[in-house]
N, C-alpha and C positions, 0 to 999 in steps of 0.2 A: 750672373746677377746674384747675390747676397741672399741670403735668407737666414732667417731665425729659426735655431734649432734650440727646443728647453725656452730658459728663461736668461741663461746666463753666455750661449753660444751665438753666435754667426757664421755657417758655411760660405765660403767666396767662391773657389774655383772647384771644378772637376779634376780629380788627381788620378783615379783608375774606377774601372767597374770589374766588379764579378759577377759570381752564379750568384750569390746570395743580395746584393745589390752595389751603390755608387760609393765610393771613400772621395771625400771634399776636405780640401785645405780650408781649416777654421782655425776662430779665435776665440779666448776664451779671458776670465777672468786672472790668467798665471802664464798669458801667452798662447803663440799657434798650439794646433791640436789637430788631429785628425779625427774626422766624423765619418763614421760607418751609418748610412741610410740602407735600410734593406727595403728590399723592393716593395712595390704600390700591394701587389696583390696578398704577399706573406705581410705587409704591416694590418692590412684589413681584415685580417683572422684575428678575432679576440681572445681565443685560445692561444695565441703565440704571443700576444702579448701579454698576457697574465702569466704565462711560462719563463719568458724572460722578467718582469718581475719578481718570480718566486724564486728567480738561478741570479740574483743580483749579489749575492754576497758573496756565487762562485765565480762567478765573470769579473768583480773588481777583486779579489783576495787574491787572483795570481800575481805573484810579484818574485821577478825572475830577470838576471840581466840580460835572459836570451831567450825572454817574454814580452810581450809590447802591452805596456799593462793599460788599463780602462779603466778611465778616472769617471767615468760616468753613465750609468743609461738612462736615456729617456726614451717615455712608454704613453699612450692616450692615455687622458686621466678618466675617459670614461669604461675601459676597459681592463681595469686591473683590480677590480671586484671592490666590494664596501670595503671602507678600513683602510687599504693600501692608496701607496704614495704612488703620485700617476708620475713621478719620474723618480728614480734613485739615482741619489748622488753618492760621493764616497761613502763607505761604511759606516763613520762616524760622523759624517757632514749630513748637511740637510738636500732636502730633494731638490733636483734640477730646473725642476718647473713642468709646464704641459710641452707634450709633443705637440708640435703645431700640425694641422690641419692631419692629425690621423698615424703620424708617423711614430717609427720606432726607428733609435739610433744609438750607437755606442760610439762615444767619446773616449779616443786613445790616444795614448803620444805621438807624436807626430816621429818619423825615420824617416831622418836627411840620408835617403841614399833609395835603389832601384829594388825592386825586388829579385829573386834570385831566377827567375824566369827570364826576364830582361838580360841579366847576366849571363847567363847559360845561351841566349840566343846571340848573344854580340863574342862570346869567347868561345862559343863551338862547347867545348871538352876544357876540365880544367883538372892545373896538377894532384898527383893523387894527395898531395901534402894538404891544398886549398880543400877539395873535398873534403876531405877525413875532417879538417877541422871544424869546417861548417857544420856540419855534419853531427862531430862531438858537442857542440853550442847547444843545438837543437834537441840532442840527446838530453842534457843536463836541466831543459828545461823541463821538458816531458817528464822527467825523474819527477821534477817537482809537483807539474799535474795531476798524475797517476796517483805521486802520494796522497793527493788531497779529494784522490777519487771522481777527478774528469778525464775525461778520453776528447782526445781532440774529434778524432774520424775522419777529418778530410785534409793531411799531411799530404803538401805538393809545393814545387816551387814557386806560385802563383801567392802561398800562404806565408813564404820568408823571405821577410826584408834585410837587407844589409846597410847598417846604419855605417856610413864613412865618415862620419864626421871626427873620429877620431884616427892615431896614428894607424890601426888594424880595424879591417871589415868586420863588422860585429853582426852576427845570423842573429836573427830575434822570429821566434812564432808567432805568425798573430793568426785571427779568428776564433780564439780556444772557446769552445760549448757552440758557437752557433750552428754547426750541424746538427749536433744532437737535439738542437731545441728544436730545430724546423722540421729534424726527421721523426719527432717523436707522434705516438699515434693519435689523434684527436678523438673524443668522447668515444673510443672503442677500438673505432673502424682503422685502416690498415691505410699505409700512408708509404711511397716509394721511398726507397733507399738515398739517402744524399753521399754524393762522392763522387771519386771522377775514374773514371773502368782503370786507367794506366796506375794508381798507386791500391788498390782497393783489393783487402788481404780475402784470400779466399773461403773463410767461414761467413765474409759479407754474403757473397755471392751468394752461398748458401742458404742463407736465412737466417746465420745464425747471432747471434747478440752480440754486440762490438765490443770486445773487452780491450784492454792495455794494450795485449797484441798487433792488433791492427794498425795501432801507428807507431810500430817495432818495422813493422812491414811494410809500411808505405815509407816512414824517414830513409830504410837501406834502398827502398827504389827509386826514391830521389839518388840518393849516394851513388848507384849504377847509374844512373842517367850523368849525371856530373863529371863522373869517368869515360860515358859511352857514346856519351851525346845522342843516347833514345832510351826508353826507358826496357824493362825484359821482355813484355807481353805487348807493347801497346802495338799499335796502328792497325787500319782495318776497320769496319764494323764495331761498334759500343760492344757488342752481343759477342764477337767473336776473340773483344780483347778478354770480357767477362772469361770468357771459356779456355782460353790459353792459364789464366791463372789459377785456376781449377785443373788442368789436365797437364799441363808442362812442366820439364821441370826448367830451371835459368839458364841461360848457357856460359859457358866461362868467359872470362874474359884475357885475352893472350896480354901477355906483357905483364900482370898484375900480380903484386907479392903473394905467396901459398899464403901467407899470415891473415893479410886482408881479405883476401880470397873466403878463407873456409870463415872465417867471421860474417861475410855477408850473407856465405849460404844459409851459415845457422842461420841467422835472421830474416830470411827468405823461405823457410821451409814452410813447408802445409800444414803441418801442427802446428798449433799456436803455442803450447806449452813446451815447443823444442827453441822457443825466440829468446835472446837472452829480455831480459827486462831496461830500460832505459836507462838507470843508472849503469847497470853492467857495462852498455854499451857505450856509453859514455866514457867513462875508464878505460877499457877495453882500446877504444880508437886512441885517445891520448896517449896509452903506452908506445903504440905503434905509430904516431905522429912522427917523433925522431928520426926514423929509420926513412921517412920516407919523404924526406925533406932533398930537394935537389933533384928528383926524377921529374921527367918531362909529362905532358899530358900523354896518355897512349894513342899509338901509333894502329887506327880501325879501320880505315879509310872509308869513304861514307859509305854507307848501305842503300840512301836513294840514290845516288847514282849509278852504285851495282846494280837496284832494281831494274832503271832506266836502260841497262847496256845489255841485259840477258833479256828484257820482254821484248818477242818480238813486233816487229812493224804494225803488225793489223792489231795486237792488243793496243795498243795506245789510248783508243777513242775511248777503247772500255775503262780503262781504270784511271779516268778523269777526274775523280774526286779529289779533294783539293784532301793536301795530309797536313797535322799537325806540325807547329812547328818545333825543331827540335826531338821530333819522335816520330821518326820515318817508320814507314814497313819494315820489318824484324822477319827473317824465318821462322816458322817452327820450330820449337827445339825439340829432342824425342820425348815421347810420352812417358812423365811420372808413373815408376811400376809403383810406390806406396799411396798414388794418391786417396784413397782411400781413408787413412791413417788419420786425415785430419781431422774426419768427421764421426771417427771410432763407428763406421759402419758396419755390419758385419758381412763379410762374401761367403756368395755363394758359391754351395759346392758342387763339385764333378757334374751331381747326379741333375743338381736344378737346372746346372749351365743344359746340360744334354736335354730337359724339356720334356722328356718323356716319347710316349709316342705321337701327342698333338702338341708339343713345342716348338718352340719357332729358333730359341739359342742351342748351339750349339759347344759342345766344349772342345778345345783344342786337340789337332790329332796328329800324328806320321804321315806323311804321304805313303797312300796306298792302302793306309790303316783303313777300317771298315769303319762308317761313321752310328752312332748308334739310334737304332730305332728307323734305320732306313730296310727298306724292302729289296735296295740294288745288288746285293752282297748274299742275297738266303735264297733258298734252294726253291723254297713254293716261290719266290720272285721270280728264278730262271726259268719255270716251267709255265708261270702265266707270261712269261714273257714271248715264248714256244711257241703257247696253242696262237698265243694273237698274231705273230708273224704267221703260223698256217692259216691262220682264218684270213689273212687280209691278201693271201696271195690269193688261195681259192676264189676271194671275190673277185679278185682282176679278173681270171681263168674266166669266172662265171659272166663276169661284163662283156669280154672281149665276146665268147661266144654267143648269146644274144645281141650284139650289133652284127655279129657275120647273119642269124636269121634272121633278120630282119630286113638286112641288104637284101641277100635271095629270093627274099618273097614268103619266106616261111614265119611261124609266130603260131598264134592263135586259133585263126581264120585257113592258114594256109596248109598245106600238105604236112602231117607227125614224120619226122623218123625214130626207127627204133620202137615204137608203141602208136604212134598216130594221135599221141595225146598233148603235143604240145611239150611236152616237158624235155627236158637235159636229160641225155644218157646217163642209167645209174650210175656208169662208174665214175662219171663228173660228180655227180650229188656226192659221191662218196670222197671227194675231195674236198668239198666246199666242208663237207662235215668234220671233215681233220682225222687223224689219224684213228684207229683203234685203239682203247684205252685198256691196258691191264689191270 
């Protein structure tokens, strides 16, 4: 069913949904267009609408071939404070009109073509040539972001379209600012992280503020995934992919140039300031385009079915939950010794690790080595160790011998030996008491 979006739009059809809301094939004053509606509940926030009205000059000014540019936003007209236009239209044009019944939307060009998640799941794995380029597309666009001082944050294949309408697939990024506008923090208070665990650079996790970085390190984990067909960290647990990208380090990948290789590591590392920058990488992949032109997709063979052939029989039931697709369960890979490094934390040493003598870490030792502040290893330990083995044999001695009296008829009441007083022969007492002490 149609509807009116603005003053100048009509959405027709449902084209896809995401996290952040519905894209609708519309029409517009210059032809089809695509309408970004974000969801009921984030348009009802009057904070986020006045937000993206005040990011109206950074969400229409990208203009990138391997950007999907926004001809327009509309916003309620009763939410975007005195004075302001309750929809922006181009920079230099006049306003949209009102969002109808509460809504907020961005009007973009329309990409005759699937997005790169679709792709990826209909081609498995693609050549490292197809990659790399894509790849460098998205690069070059992000150059041009960063310059103008936005940070995407939520780089993933779900976010790049591949427009076919010409003779070559053309990558274009879309969504640019709407994470940051949705994750940004309202009148103070503290507001979750937007992103998705499988591309999301490790200072996210952290806490720590999304610079340029961050989608240096999600576009190469696209780039791995396109090669891998899964991504380095993902599958599992939201929590437990968090945690691999924080403590792991990636694992290689067999078959793949040392060239392209060590460029993705860079780009993958835990420092953020070790990631080349998007232009670089941009250049960077183009040079090595060339060489890599003719080589086949790599040869991984899947890793859910590996899963599937090593779990045994009775796990089955258990690890029912449905996976991702295109991003199976992954192993472990060993644990990052700098991870540390990213957060310029500072370690602690020897003495902290050891805890003292009420701690609880301990620091690395030799087998056999004495471990420090334990009791098991010192001479007053061997000897309280002594008297308690005399003392707890004595009391068997002493058990055993009051059940024989008491069988007998002896005890309390009954007939003493040795004194007539009821008690154990001294020289039992003098056992129970442990030895003489010099």
């Amino acid at each position: 069913m149609a509807r009116n979006i603005g003053s100048h739009y009509t959405a027709h059809r449902v084209l896809g949904r995401g996290s952040a809301g519905t894209v609708w094939l519309g029409e517009g004053p210059d032809g089809p267009v695509a309408i970004k509606l974000l969801r009921e509940d984030l348009a009802a926030d009057p904070d986020l609408a006045e937000r993206f009205a005040h990011e109206r000059h950074a969400l229409l000014g990208l203009e990138h071939p391997h950007i999907v540019g926004v001809r327009e936003l509309v916003v309620p007209s009763g939410e975007t404070g005195a004075g302001s236009a309750a929809a922006a239209g181009p920079a230099d044009g006049p306003p949209a009109g009102d969002g109808a019944g509460g809504e907020i939307a961005l009007v973009m060009d329309l990409v005759r073509g699937p997005d790169l998640r679709t792709h990826l799941t209909r081609e498995r794995r693609l050549a490292p040539a197809e990659a790399v380029a894509i790849t460098a597309g998205v690069a070059s666009g992000l150059a041009v972001a960063h310059a103008a001082g936005i940070v995407h944050r939520d780089v993933k294949p779900e976010n790049i379209l591949l427009d076919t309408s010409g003779e070559q697939p053309r990558a274009l990024l879309t969504d640019f600012g709407v994470a940051k506008l949705i994750d940004e923090p309202r009148h103070g208070g503290k507001s979750g992280v937007v992103g998705t665990p499988d591309y999301m650079a490790p200072e996210i996790v952290e806490g720590l503020p999304p610079r340029a970085a961050v989608d240096i390190y999600a576009l190469v984990t696209v780039l791995y995934e396109l090669l891998a067909g899964f991504t380095p960290f993902g599958g599992g647990h939201p929590g437990a992919v968090l945690r691999r990208q924080v403590t792991e380090q990636v694992a290689a990948l067999p078959g793949l140039p040392d060239e392209l290789w060590e460029l993705m590591q860079q780009c993958l590392a835990k420092a953020p300031a070790s990631r080349l920058r998007a232009a670089e990488l941009a250049s960077r992949l183009r040079e090595l385009y060339p060489a890599l032109r003719g080589l086949p997709p790599l040869d991984l063979g899947d890793p859910t079915l590996d899963e599937e052939r090593e779990r045994p029989a009775d796990e089955e039931l258990v690890s029912a939950a449905p996976a991702r697709a295109a991003v199976p369960l992954v192993r472990g890979a060993a644990p990052d010794s700098e991870r540390a490094t990213h957060t310029r934390m500072r370690v602690p040493d020897a003495d902290e690790l050891a805890g003292g003598a009420h701690g609880t870490a301990r620091a690395p030792r030799a087998p056999g080595q004495p471990r420090a502040g334990s009791a098991r290893h010192s001479t007053a330990g061997a000897r309280r160790r002594r008297r308690l083995a005399v003392t707890v044999a004595g009391a068997a001695v002493l058990a055993a011998l009051v059940g024989w009296l008491l069988s007998s008829g002896g005890g309390a009441d009954g007939p003493a030996e040795e004194g007539g007083d009821g008690r154990a022969p001294a020289a039992e007492i003098a056992v129970v008491e442990g030895p003489p002490t010099s």
